[in-house]
Residue frames as a rotation matrix with the C-alpha (Angstrom) as fourth column:
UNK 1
0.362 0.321 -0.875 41.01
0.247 0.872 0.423 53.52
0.899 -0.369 0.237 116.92
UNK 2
0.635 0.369 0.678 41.22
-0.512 -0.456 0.728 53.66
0.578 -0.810 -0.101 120.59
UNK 3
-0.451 -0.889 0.076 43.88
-0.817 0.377 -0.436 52.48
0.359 -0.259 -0.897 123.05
UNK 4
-0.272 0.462 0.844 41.04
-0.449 0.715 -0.536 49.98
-0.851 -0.525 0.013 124.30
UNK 5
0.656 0.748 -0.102 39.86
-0.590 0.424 -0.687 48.96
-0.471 0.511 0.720 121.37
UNK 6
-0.017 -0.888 -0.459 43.70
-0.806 0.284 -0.520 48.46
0.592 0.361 -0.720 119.78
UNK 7
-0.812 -0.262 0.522 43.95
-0.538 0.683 -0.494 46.10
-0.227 -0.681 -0.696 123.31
UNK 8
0.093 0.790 0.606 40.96
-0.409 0.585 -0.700 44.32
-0.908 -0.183 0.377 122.73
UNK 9
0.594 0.108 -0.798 41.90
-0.788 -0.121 -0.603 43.81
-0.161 0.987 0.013 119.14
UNK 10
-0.263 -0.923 -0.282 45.68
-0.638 0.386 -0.666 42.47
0.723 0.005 -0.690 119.61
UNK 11
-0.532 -0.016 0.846 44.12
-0.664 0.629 -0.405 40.48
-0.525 -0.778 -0.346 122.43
UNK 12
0.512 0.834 0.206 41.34
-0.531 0.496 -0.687 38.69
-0.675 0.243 0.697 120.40
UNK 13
0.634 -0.572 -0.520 44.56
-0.445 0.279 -0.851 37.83
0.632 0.771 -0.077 117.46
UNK 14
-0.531 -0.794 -0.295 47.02
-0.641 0.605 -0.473 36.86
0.554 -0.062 -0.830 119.87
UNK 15
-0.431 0.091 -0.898 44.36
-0.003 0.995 0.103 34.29
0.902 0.047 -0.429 121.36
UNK 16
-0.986 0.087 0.146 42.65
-0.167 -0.336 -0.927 35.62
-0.031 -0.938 0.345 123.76
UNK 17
-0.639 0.649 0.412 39.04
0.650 0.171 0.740 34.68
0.410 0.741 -0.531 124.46
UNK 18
-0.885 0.342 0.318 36.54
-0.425 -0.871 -0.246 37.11
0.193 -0.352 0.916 125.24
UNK 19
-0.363 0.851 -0.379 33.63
0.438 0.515 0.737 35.31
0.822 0.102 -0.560 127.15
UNK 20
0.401 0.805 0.438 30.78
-0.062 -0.453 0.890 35.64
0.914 -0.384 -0.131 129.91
UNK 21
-0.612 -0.761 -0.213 31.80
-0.380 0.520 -0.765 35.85
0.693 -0.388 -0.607 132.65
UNK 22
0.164 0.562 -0.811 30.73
0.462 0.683 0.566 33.26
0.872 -0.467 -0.148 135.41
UNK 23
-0.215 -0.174 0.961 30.05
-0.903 -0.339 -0.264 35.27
0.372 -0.925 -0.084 139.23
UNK 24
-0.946 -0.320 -0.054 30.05
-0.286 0.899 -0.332 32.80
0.155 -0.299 -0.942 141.80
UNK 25
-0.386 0.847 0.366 26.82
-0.562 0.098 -0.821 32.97
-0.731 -0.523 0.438 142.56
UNK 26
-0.183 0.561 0.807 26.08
0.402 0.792 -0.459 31.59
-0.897 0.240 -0.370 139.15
UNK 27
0.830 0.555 -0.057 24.93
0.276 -0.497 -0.822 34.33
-0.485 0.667 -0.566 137.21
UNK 28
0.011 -0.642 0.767 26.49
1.000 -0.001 -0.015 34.91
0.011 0.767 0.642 133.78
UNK 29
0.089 -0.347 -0.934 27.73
0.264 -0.896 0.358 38.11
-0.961 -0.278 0.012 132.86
UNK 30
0.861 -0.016 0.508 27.64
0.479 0.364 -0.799 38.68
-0.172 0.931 0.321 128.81
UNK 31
0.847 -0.337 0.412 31.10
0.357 -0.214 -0.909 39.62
0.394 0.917 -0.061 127.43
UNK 32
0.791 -0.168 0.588 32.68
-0.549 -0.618 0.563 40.44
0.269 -0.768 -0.581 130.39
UNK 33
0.487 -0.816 0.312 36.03
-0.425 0.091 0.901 38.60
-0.763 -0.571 -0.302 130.87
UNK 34
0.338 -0.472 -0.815 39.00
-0.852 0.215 -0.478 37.84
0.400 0.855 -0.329 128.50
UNK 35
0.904 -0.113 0.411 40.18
-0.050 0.929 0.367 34.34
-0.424 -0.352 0.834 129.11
UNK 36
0.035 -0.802 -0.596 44.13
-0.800 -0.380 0.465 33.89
-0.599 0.461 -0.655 128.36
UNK 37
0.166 -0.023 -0.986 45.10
-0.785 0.602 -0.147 31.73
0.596 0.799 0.082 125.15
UNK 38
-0.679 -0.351 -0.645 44.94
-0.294 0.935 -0.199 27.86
0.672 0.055 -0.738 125.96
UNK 39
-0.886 0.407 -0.219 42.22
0.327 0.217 -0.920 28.04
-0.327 -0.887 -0.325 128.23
UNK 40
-0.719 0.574 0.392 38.65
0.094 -0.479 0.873 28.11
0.689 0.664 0.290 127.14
UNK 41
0.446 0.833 0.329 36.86
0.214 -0.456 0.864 29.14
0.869 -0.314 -0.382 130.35
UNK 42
0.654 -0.237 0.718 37.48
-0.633 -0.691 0.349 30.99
0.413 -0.683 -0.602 133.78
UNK 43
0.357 -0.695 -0.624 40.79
0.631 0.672 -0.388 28.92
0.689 -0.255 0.679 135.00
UNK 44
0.909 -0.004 -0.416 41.84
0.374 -0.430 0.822 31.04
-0.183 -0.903 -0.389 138.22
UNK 45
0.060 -0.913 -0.403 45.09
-0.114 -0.408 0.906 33.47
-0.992 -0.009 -0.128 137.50
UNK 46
-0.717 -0.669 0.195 43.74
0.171 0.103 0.980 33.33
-0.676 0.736 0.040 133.82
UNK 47
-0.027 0.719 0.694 41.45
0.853 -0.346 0.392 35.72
0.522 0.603 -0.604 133.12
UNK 48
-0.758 0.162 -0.632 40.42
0.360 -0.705 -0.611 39.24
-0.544 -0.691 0.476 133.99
UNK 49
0.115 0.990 -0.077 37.93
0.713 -0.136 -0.688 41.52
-0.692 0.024 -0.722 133.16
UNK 50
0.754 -0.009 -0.657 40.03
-0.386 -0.815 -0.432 43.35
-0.532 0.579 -0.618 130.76
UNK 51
0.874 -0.454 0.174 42.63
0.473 0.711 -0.520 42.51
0.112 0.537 0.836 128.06
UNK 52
-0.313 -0.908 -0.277 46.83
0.939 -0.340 0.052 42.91
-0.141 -0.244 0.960 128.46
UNK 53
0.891 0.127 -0.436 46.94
0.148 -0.989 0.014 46.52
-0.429 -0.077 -0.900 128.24
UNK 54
-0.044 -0.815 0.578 49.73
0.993 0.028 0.116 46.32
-0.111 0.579 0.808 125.23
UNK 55
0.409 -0.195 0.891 49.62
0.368 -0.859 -0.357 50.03
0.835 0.474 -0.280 124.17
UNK 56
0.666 -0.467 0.582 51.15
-0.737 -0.531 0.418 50.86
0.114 -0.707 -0.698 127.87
UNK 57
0.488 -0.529 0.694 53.43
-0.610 0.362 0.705 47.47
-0.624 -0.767 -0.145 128.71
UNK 58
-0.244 -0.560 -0.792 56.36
-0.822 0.553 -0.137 46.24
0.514 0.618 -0.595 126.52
UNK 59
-0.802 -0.410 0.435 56.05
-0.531 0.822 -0.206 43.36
-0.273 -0.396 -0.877 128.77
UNK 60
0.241 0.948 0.207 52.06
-0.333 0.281 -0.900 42.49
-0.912 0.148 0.383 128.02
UNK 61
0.717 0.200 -0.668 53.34
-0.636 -0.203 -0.744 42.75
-0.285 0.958 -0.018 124.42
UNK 62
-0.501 -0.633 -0.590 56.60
-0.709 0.691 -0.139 40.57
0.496 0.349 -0.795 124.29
UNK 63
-0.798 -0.044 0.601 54.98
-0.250 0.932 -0.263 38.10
-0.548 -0.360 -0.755 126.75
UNK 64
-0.048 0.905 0.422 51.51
-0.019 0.422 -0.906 37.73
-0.999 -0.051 -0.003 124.64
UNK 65
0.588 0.219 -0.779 52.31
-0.283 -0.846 -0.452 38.96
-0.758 0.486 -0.436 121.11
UNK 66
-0.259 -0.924 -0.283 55.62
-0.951 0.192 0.242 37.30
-0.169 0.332 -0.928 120.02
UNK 67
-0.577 -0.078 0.813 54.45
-0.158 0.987 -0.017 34.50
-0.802 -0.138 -0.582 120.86
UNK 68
0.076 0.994 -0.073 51.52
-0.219 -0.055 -0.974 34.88
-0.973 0.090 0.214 118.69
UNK 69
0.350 -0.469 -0.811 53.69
-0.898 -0.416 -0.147 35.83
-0.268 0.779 -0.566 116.10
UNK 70
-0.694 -0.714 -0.096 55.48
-0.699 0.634 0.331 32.92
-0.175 0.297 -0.939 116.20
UNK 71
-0.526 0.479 0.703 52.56
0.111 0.858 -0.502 30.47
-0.843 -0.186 -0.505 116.67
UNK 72
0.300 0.953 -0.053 50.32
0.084 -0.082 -0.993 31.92
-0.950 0.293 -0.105 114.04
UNK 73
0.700 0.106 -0.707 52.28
-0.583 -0.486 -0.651 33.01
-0.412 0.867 -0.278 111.35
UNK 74
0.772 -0.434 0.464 54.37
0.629 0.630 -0.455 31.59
-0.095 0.643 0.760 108.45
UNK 75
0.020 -0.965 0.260 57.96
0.700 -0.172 -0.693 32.92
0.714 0.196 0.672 108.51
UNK 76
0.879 0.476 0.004 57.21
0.303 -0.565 0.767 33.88
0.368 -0.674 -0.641 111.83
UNK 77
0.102 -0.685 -0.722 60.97
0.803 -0.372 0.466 34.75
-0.587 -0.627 0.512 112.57
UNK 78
-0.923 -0.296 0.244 61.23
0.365 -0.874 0.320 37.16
0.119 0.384 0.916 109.87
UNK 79
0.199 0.823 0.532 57.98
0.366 -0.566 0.739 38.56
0.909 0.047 -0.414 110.62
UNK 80
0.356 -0.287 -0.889 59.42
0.760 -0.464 0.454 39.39
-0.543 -0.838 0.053 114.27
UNK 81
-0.136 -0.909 -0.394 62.25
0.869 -0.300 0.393 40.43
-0.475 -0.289 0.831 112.81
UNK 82
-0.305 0.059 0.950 60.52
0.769 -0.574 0.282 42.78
0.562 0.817 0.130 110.02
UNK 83
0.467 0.866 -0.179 58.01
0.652 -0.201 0.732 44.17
0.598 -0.458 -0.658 112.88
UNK 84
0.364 -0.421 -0.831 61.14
0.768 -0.369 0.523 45.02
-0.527 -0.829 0.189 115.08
UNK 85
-0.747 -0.664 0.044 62.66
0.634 -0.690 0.348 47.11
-0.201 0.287 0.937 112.26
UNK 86
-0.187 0.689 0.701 59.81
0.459 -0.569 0.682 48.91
0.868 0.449 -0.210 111.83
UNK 87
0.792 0.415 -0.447 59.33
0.568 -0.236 0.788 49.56
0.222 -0.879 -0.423 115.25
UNK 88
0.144 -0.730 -0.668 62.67
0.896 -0.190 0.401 50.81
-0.419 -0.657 0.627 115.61
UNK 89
-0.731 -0.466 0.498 62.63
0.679 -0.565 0.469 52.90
0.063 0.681 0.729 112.77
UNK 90
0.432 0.888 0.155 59.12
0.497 -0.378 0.781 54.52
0.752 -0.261 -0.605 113.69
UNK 91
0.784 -0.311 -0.537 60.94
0.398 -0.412 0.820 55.49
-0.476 -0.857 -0.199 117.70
UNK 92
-0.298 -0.954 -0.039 64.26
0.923 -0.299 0.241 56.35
-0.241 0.035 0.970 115.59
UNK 93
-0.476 0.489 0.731 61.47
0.636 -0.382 0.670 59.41
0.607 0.784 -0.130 113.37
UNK 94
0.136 0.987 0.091 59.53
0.172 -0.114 0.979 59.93
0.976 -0.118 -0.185 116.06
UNK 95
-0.758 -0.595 0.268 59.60
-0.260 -0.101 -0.960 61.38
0.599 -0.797 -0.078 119.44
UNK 96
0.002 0.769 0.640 56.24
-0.996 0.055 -0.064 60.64
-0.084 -0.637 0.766 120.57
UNK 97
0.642 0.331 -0.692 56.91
-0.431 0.902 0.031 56.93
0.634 0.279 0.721 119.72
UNK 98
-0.474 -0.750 -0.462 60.32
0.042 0.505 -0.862 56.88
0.880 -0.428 -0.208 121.28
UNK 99
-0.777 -0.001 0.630 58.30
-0.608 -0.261 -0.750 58.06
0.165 -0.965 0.202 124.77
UNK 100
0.066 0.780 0.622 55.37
-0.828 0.391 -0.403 55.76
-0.557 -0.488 0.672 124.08
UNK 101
-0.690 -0.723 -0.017 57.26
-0.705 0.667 0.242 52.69
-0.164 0.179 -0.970 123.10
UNK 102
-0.695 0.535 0.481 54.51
0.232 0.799 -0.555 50.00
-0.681 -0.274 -0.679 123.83
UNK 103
0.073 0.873 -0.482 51.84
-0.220 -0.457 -0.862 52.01
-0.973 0.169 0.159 121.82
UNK 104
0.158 -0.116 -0.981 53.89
-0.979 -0.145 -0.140 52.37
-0.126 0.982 -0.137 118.64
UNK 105
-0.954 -0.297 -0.032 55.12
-0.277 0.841 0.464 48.36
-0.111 0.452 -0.885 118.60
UNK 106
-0.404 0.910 -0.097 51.18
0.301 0.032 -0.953 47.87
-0.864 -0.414 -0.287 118.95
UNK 107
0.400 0.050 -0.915 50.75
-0.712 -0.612 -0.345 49.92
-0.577 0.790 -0.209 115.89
UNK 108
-0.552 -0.650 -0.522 53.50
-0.813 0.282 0.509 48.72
-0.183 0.706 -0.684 114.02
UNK 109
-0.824 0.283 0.490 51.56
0.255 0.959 -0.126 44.76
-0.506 0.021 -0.862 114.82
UNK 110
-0.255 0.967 0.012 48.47
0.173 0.057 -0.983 46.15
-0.951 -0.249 -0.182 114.18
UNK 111
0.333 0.213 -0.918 49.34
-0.797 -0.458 -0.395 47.70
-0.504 0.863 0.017 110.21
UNK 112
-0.578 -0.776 -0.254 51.10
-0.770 0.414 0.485 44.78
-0.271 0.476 -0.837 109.59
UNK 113
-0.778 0.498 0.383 48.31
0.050 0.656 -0.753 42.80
-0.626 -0.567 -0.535 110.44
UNK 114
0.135 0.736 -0.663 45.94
-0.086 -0.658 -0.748 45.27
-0.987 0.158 -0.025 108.59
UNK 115
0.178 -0.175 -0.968 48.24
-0.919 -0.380 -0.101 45.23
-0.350 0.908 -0.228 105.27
UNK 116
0.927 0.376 0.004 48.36
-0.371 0.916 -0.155 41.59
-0.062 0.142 0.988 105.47
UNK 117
0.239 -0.685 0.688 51.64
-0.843 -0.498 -0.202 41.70
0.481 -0.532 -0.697 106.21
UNK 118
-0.618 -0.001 0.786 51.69
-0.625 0.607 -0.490 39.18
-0.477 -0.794 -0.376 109.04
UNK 119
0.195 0.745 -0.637 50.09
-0.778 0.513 0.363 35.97
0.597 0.425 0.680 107.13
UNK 120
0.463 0.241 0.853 48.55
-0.742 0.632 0.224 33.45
-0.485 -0.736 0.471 109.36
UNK 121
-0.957 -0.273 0.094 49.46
-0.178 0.815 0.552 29.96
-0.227 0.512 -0.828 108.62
UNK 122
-0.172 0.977 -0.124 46.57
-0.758 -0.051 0.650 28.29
0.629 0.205 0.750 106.72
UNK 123
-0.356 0.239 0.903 44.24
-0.897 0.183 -0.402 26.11
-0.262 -0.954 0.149 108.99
């Protein structure tokens, strides 16, 4: 999987929405802007045309992620807390993780996710 696709991925789970976008002129755009969680169309300073870029910015990832974590899942502190040891223990193994920090906690969400791991609350 790609570093764009991983972002588009972890964006669409932690609540991101992925719609047309609106140019001013009117004319829709299909698929073309991520909208941030709580907001379900273009709200100025809350959207772009691309999702967080988590695999490069701890910050994209603690501000958009964690939360997620918490909001979405059941025993969402120990799911942080499982996610962080895994992350740490992945950068502790690894030198290419310890230099691309953001990439591997990305990962780490993303198998946890994958292995079911990370259960949602039910709806």
């Amino acid at each position: 999987m790609s570093k764009q696709e991983l972002n588009e991925r972890l964006a669409e789970w932690s609540g991101f929405t992925h719609l047309p976008y609106l140019a001013p002129d009117g004319v829709k755009y299909q698929d073309a802007c991520f909208v941030e969680p709580g907001y379900t169309s273009q709200v100025s300073g809350h959207w772009s045309f691309s999702p967080p870029n988590f695999t490069e910015s701890l910050d994209a990832c603690f501000r958009w992620l964690r939360p997620a974590v918490f909001s979405k899942c059941t025993g969402s502190v120990l799911t942080w807390t499982s996610i962080l040891r895994y992350w740490v223990k992945e950068m502790a193994l690894d030198g290419y993780a310890r230099d691309h920090q953001a990439l591997t906690l990305c990962c780490v969400i993303s198998k946890r996710i994958e292995s079911g791991a990370i259960k949602e609350r039910s709806k």
